[in-house]
N, C-alpha and C positions, 0 to 999 in steps of 0.2 A: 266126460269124466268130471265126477266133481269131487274135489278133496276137503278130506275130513279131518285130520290134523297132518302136521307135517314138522321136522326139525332140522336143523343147517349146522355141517359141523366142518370147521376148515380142515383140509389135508393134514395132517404132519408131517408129509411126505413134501410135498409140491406149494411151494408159494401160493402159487394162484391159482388152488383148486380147493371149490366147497362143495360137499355133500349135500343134499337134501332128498329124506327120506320123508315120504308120504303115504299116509294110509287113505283108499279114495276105492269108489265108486264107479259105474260106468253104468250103460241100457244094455240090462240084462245079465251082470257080470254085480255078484257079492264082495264085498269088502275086501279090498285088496291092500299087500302092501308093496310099493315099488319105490328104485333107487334111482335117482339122476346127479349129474356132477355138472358145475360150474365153473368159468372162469372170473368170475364177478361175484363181490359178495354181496351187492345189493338186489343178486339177478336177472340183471339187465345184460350179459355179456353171454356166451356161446353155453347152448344147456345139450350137455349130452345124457344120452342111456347107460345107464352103468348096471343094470341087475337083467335078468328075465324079463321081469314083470315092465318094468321101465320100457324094455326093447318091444313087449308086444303092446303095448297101449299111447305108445309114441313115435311117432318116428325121426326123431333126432338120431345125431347120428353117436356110432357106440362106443363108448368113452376107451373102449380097449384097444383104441385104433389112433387113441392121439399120443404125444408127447408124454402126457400125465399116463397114462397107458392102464386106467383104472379096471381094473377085472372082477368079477364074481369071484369074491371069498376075500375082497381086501382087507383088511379090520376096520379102516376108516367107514364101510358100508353098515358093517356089526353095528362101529360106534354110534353114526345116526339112526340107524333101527333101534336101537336099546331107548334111544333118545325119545320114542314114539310109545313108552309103555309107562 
């Protein structure tokens, strides 16, 4: 996978949880855009899958299973994708 740009936007929800959406690439697979959530804002700390896209090109585990309980169609995910355009 190699990513093409990407943007970080903290929760509004959850103390310590940031967004980062990225638009990226893979072998054989056209310009994608996927979602991940964090507990760290410098990225060093547990990175989950929070979109589709995220879930099939990683395998982290899925942000809708933790505490933060981030799911497809949160607005925090909108926010960072808007962020990307």
């Amino acid at each position: 996978m190699q990513v093409k740009s990407g943007a970080f936007v903290k929760s509004p929800d959850h103390e310590q949880v940031y967004v980062v959406a990225a638009v990226f690439s893979a072998a054989g697979v056209d310009e994608q855009t996927g979602v991940w959530a964090t507990n760290a804002s410098d990225g060093s700390g547990l990175m989950m899958s929070a979109d589709a896209m995220a879930k099939q090109f990683t395998t982290w585990p899925d942000a809708s299973t933790t505490d933060a309980a981030i799911r497809e169609g949160d607005p925090v995910l909108e926010t960072a994708t808007g962020c990307l355009k």
